[in-house]
N, C-alpha and C positions, 0 to 999 in steps of 0.2 A: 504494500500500500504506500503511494507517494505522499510525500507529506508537502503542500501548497505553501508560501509563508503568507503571515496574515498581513495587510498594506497596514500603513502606521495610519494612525487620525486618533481623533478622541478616545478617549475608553466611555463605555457605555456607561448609561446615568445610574446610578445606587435605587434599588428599590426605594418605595413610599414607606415608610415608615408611619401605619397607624396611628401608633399611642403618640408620637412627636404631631400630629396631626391635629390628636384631640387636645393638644397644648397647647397648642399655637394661637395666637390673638386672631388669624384669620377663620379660624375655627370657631369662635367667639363671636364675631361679624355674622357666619354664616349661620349660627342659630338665631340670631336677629333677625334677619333677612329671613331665615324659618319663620320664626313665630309670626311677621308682620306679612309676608303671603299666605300663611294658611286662614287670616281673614277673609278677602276678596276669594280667593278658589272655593272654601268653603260655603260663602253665601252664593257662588253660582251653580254648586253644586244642588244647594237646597231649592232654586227656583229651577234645575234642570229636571229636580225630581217631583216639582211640583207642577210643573210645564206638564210634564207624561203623564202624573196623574188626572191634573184637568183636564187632557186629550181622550183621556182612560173614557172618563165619566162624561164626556161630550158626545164619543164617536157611538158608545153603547146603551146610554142612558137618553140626552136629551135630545139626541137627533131623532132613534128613533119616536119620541113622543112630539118633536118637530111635526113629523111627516103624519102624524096621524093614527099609528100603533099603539095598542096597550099592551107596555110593553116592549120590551125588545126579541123580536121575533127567533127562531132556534136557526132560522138560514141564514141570520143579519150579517155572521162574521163572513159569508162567502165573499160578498161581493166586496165588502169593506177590507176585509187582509187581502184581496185580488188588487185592489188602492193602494197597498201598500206596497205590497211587491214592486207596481212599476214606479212608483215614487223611490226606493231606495233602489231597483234597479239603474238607473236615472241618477239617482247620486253617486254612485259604485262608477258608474261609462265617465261622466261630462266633468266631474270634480276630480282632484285631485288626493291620493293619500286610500283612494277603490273604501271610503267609507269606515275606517280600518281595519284592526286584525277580525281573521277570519276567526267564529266561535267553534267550530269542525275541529278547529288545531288545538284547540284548550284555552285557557288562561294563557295569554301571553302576554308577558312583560320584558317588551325588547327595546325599552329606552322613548325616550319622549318622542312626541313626533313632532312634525316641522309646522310651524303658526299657518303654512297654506294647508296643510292637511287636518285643521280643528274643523271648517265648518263641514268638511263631505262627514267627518264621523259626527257630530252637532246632529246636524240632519238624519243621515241613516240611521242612527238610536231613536232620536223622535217618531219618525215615522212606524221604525218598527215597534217600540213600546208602545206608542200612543198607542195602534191599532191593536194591539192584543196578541203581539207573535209574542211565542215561546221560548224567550230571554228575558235576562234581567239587565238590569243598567251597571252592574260593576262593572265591567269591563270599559265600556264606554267612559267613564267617570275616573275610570285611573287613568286613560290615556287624556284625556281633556284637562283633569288635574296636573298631572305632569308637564304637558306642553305648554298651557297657561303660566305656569311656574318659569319655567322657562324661555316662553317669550316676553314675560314682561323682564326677568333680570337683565336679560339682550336688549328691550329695550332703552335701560338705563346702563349697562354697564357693556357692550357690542366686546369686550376682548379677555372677558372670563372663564377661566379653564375648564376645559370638558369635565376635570376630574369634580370640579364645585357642579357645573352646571347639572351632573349625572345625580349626584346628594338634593339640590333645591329640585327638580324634577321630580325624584323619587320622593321627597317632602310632600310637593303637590298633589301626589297620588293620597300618601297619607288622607293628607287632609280631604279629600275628594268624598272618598270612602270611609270619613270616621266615625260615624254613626250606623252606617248601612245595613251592617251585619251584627247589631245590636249592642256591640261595645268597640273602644278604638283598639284593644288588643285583638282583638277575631280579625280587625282590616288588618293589624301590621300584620299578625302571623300570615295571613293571606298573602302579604305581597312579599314577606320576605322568602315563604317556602317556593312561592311561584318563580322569583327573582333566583331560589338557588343560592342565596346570600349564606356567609358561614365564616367561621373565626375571626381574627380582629377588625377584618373589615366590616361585621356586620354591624359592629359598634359605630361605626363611622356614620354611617346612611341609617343606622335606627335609631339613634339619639335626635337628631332632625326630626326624621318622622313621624317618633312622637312624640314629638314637642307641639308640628304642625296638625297630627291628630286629634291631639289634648284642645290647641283653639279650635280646632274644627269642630269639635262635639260641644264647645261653651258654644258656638255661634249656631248650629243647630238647636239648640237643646234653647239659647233666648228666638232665634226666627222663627220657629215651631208655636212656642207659649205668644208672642208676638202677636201673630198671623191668625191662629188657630187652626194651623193645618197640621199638626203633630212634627218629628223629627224622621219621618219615612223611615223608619227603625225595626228591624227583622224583630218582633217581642212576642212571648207566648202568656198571655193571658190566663189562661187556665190549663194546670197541667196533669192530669191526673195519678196516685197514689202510683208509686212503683214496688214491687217485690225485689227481696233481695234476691241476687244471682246465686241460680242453684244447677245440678247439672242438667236439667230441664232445659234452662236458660242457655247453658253454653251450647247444649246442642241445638238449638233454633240462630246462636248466633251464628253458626259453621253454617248451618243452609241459607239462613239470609246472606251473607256472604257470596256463598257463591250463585246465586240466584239476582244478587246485583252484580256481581261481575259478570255475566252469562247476559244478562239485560243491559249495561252499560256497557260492554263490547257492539251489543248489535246495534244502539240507538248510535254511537259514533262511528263503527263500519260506515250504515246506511247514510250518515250524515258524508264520510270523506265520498264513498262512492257517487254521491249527487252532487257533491261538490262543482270538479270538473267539467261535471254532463252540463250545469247551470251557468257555469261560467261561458262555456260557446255558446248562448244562447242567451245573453244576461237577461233580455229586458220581458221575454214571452216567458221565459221559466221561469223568474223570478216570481212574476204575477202568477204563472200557474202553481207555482208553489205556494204560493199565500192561499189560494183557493183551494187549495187539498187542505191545508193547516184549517181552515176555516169545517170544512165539510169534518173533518175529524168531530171538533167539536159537537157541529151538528148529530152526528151518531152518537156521539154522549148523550147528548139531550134528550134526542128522541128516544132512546135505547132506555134511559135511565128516569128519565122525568125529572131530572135535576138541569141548574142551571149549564148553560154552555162555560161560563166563568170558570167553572172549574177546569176544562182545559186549555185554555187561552191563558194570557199573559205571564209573568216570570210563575206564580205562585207563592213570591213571597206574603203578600197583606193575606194568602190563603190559609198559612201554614195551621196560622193559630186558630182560627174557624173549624177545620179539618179537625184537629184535635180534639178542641172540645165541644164537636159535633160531632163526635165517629161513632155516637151512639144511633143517628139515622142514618149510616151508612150500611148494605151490607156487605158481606162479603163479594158476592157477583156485581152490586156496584162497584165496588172498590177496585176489583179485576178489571173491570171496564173503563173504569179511570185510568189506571196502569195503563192499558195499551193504548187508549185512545189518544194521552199525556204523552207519552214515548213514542207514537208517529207524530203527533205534532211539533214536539220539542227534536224529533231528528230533522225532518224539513225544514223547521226555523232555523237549525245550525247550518246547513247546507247552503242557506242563499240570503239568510237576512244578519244583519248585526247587533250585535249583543254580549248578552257573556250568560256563561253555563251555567252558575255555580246554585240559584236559586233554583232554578225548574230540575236539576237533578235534584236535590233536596225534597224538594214538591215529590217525585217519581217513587224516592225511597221512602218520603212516610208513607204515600198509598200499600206500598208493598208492604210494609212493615207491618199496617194497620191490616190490611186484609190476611196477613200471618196472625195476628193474634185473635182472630175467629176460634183458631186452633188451639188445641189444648196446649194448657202451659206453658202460654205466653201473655203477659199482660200487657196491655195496648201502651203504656209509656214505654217500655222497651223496647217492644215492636216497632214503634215510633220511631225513639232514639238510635235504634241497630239501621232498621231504614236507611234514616238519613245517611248516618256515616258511612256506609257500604257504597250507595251510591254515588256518594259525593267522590268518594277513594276513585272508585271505578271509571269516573267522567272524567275526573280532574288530574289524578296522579300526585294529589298533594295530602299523605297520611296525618299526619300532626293536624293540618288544617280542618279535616275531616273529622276527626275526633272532637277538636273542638268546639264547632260547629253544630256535632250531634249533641253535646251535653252541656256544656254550657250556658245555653238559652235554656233547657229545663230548671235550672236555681236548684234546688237542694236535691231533687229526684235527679236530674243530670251526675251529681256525683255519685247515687248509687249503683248507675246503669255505669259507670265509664265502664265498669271490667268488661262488659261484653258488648258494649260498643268498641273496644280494644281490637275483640276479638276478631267481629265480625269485617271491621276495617283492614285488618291485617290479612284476614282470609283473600279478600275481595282483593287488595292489591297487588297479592301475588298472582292471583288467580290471572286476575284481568293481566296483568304482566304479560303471563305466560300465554296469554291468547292473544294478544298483541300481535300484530306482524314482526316480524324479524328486521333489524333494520338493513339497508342496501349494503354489500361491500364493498369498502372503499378500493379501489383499483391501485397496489402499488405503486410508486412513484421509481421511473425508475434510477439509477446511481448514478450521484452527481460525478461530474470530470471535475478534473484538475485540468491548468494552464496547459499542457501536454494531447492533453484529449483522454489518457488513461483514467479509468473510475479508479475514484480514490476509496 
């Protein structure tokens, strides 16, 4: 093997050092600049979630008593999510930034995105929320946060290092989503496990974040009481009695387990395989895709004599309802929720924009609850193994998933963690292992030396 010499010039710069990081007066600066953006992201956040909900409550409640209906009819979502589709197909063609990340892929968090690419995703979440597709707004709400964040510091400060701008970005999100999922710790975990953040750097980009969470949840929590439109806050109201885990329990948590990873494989299969097929076709498949999501519903309705709402939109404001109404639900409804939820939340990922993380949540209490029909299982378990399984299986974020499923129960949450442990873990291997394989990389082949010999 020849040995190359190396040319002279600089020696390469010394790693970042962390902890000299969190010492430094610039470090000091930047949790200012935290704390005094996670005001403004925070109150846009609150009018973008209150934007969606009066869209909510316009497109299905007063239009149709607009036109004449008592009522909003079981076929109303056809036509209306067919409006949506070409509307956000529409935004995805002619704007910039295609509306942004795709919900098919997961949670993704791959850095802020650029001041032209706020209004395509602005847009495409509204459209799609308002109308009632089968997403929730995080997603949307951390990239909006983030970039906001980020294009106002550029606007005052144009020559500020990617390494700061990457921390006040990641702040924005914080604060974007710090009430969302019921408390500011459920968002950080969310975005730290989704971001893959770990050892001393996470200290860097989480000490920010929740500082900009912390204002984020005072400024929802006074615009809320304010306004009297609540803090759009994931909260379960009534939670019913749980049983301690016994080996009853563990073995319903092994089949829930894998009965959402078996169900959350197929709902994101069919979501990537339509992916593709929608995108050569954006602006007629998109609309026809809203129009199956809608007809789904309608088969709920008619099928169960329950509202269409329960299949349509994220199912977060459902969660709590669901629960402690699961005594009019039964069994064969609950099944029929299941599947009818799970084609419409695989469609919605397929061609509209959004994020997962609530309507899998939605998927896994139905399941969970239509499990505890059965013997020796009680429905807040049932509930709580649900969620978590699901959520593991859509999302691929465990930690998140667990606490997710118990912590919004308050005191019954910590009796159930053992076997929402379980069921979480089962599911995420499972679903792992049913995963596709990923591509092989093609080796590269061996560099030459100056001579032309590989060295």
């Amino acid at each position: 093997m020849s040995v190359s010499a190396t040319p002279a010039g600089p020696s390469p710069a010394a790693p970042l050092d962390p902890l000299a990081l969190i010492r430094s007066r610039r470090y000091a600066v930047l949790l200012v600049m935290t704390a005094l953006l996670g005001i403004p992201i925070s109150a846009f956040a609150f009018g973008f979630l209150a934007l969606v909900s009066e869209l909510q409550s316009l497109t299905y409640t007063d239009l149709p008593r607009g036109l004449g209906f008592d009522g909003t009819p079981s076929w109303w979502p056809i036509p209306l999510l067919t409006l949506a589709g070409l509307l956000v197909a529409l935004t995805i063609r002619y704007l910039p930034g295609e509306g942004g990340h795709k919900p098919a892929e997961g949670l993704v968090t791959k850095g802020a995105p650029s001041a032209a690419e706020l209004p395509a995703i602005a847009l495409a979440a509204v459209a799609s929320l308002g109308m009632g597709v089968v997403l929730g707004p995080e997603a949307p709400l951390i990239a909006l946060g983030g970039g906001l964040a980020v294009y106002a510091v550029r606007s005052v400060k144009r020559d500020i290092q990617p390494s700061a701008s990457a921390v006040l970005g990641a702040a924005g999100s914080f604060a974007a989503v710090s009430t969302l999922l019921g408390s500011p710790l459920l968002g950080a975990f969310l975005l730290m496990e989704a971001a893959g953040l770990g050892g001393v750097m996470m200290g860097v980009v989480l000490v920010p974040g929740l500082l900009a969470a912390g204002v984020g949840a005072l400024i929802f929590t006074g615009l809320g009481s304010w306004t009297g439109l609540g803090t759009y806050s994931l909260v379960l109201q009534q939670v019913p009695h749980a049983d301690r885990p016994d080996m009853a329990g563990f073995g319903w948590a092994l089949v829930i387990g894998v009965i959402a990873a078996l169900l959350g494989t197929g709902i994101r299969r069919a979501a990537l395989f339509l992916q593709p097929r929608v995108e050569r076709r954006r602006v007629a498949a998109t609309a026809l895709t809203g129009a199956l999501v809608g007809v789904a519903a309608l088969v709920y309705a008619e099928g169960t004599g329950r509202a269409a709402s329960d299949v349509l939109y994220s199912g977060q404001s459902a969660l709590g309802p669901l629960l402690a109404g699961e005594a009019g639900y039964t069994a064969a409804t609950l099944v029929v929720l299941v599947v009818c939820k799970s084609v419409a939340y695989s469609l919605s990922l397929s061609s509209f924009r959004g994020g997962p993380v609530f309507p899998s949540m939605f998927v896994g209490a139905a399941v969970g609850l239509a499990m505890s029909h059965l013997p020796g299982l009680d429905v807040t378990s049932g509930f709580a193994m649900g969620v978590g399984a699901m959520c593991v299986a859509l999302l691929k974020l465990p930690m998140t998933a667990v606490l997710l499923a118990t912590l919004l129960l308050g005191t019954q949450g910590l009796t159930v963690m053992p076997l929402v442990i379980v069921a979480v873990v089962v599911s995420y291997v499972l679903s792992l292992r049913l995963a596709p394989a990923p591509a092989a990389t093609p080796a590269s082949p061996p560099a030459e030396n100056a001579t032309g010999s590989p060295t």
